[in-house]
N, C-alpha and C positions, 0 to 999 in steps of 0.2 A: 088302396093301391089297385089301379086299374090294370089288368093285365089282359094284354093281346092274345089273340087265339090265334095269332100267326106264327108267333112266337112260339107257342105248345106246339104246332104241327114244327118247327123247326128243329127241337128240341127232339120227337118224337122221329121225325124224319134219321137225325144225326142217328140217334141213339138202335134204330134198326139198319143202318147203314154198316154203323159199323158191329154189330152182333150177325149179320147176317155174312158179312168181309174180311173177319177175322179167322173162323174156321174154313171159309170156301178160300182164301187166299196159298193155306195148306192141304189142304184135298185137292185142287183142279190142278191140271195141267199145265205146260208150259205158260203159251200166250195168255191164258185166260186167269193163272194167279197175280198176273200182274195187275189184270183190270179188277182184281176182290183188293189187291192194297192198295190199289188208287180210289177205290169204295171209301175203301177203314181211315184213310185219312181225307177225303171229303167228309165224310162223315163225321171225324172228331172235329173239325172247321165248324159245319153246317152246326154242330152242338153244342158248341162256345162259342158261337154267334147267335144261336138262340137263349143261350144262356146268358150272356152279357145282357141282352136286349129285353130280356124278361126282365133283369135285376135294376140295368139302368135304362131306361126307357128310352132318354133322348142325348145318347152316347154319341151318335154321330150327327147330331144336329150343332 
């Protein structure tokens, strides 16, 4: 099984997106917790889309 290394950066991406969006989304202030939970669920996208892609390769072909 050949697996993409664009795929690992996406998985890796997601996966400090949202560790890093889940506790700034509760610490920060007004306007700017909004933009740590719009991080944390970009993030969980971005990591089940790297993870789909990793497992099924050619899922949207």
């Amino acid at each position: 099984m050949k697996i993409g290394y664009q795929y690992i950066a996406l998985i890796s991406a997601g996966l400090a997106g949202m560790v890093w969006g889940l506790p700034a989304a509760h610490r920060l202030k007004y306007p700017f917790d909004i933009a740590a939970a719009a991080l944390v669920l970009c993030g969980v996208i971005v990591f089940a889309l790297g993870i789909l892609l990793t497992f099924v390769p050619g899922f949207f072909k």
